[in-house]
KEKE-3310 file (N, C-alpha, C; in steps of 0.2 Angstrom, whole numbers, plus 5000, padded with zeros to 4 digits):
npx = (3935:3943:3954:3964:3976:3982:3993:3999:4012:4017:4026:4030:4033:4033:4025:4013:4000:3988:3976:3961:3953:3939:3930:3922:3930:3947:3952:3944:3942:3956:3956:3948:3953:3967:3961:3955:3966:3972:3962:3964:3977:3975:3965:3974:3984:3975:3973:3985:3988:3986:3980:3967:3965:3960:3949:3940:3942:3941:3950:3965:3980:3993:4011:4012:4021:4023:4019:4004:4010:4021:4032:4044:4038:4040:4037:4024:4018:4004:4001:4006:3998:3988:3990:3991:3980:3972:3977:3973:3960)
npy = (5586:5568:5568:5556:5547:5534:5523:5510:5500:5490:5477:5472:5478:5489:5499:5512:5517:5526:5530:5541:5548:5552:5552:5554:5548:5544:5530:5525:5531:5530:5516:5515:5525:5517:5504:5512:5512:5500:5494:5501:5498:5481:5487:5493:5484:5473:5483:5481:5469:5461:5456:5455:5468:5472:5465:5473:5484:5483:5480:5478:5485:5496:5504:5521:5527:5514:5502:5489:5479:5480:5484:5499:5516:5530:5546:5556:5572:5581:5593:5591:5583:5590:5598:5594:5587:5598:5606:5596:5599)
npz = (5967:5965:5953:5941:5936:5924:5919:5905:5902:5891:5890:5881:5868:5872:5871:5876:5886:5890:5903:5911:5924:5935:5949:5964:5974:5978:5977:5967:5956:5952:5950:5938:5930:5926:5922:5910:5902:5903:5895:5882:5878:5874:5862:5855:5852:5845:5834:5829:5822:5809:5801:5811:5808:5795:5798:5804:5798:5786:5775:5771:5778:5777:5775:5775:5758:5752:5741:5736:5737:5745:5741:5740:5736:5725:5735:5737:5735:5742:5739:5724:5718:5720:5712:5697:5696:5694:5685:5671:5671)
capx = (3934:3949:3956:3970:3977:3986:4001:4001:4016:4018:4035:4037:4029:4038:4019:4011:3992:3986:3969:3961:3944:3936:3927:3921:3933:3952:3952:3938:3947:3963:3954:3945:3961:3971:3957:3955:3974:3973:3956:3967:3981:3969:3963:3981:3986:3970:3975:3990:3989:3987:3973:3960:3965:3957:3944:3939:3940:3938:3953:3972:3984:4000:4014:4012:4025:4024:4013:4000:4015:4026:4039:4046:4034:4040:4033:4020:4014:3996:4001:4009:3993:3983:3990:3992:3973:3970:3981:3972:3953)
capy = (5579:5567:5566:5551:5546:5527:5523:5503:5498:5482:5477:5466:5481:5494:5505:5516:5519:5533:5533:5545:5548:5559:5551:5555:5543:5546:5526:5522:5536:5525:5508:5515:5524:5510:5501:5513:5513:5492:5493:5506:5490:5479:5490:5492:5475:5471:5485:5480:5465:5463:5453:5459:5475:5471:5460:5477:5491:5480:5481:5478:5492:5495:5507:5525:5525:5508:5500:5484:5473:5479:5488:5506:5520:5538:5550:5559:5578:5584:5599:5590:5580:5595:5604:5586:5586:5605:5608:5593:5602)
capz = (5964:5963:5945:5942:5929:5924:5916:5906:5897:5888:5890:5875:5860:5872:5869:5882:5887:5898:5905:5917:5926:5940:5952:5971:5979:5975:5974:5961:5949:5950:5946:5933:5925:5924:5917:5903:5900:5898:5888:5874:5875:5872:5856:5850:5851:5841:5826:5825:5820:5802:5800:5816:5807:5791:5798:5806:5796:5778:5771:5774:5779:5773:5777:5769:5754:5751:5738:5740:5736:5753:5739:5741:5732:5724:5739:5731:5740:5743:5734:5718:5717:5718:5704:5694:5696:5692:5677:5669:5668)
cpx = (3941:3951:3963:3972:3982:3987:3999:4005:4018:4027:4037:4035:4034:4030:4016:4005:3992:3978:3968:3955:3944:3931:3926:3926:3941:3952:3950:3941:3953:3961:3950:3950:3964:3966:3954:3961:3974:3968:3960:3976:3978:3967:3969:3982:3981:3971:3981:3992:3986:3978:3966:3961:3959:3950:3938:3938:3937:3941:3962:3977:3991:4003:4013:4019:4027:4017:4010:4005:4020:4032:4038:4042:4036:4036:4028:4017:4007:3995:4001:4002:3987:3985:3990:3985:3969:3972:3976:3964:3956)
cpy = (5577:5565:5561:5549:5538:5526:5514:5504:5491:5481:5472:5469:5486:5499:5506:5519:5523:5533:5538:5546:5554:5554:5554:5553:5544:5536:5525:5525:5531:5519:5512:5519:5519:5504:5502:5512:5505:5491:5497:5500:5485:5479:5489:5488:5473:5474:5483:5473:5464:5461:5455:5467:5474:5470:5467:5482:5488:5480:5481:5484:5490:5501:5514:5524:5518:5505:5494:5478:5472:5483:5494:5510:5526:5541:5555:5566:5579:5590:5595:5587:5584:5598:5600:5588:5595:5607:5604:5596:5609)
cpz = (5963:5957:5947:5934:5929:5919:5911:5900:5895:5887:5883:5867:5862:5872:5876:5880:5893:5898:5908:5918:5933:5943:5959:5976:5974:5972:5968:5956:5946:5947:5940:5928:5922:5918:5912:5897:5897:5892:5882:5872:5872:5862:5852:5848:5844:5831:5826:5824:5813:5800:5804:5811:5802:5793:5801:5803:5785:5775:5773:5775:5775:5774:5773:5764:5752:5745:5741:5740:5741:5747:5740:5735:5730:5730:5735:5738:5737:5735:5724:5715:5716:5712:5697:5691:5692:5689:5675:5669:5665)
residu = (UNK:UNK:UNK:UNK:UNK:UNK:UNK:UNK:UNK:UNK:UNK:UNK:UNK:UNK:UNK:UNK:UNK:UNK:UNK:UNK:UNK:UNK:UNK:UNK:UNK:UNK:UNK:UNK:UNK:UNK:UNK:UNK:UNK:UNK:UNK:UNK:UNK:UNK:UNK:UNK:UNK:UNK:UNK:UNK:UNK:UNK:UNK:UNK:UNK:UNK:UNK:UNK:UNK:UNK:UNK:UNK:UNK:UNK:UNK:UNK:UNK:UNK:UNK:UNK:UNK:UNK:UNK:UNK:UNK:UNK:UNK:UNK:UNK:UNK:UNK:UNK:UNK:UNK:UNK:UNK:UNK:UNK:UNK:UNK:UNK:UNK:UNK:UNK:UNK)
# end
């Protein structure tokens, strides 16, 4: 069976999608790669935009280390957070 894979890059984000598929026909494999690759452009393009993000998952995004205001945040570990929370009972 032909396996393919396709490449698309957006030349103006600079980002890179890979599809890839398995069909009977080596063509068919390739049109339908490529057309995975565009459809995960597509998707990007969509979350990264501020708003389709929101309006999709229900809530704004935001950098980690950064608070809801866009300023700079203390880094905070998993660990320090755990032992914070497990001193405290």
């Amino acid at each position: 069976m032909p396996i393919a894979a396709g490449l698309v890059r957006d030349r103006e984000t600079g980002w890179v999608t890979i599809g890839t598929a398995v069909r009977p026909v080596f063509v068919d494999a390739a049109f339908k790669a490529v057309a995975e690759a565009y459809s995960l452009q597509t998707s990007c393009r969509s979350l990264d935009d501020e708003q389709t993000y929101a309006r999709i998952v229900g809530r704004t995004c935001r950098a980690p280390g950064t608070s809801s205001s866009g300023e700079r945040t203390a880094p905070t570990s998993r660990a320090t957070a755990k032992t914070s929370t497990t001193g405290s009972t």
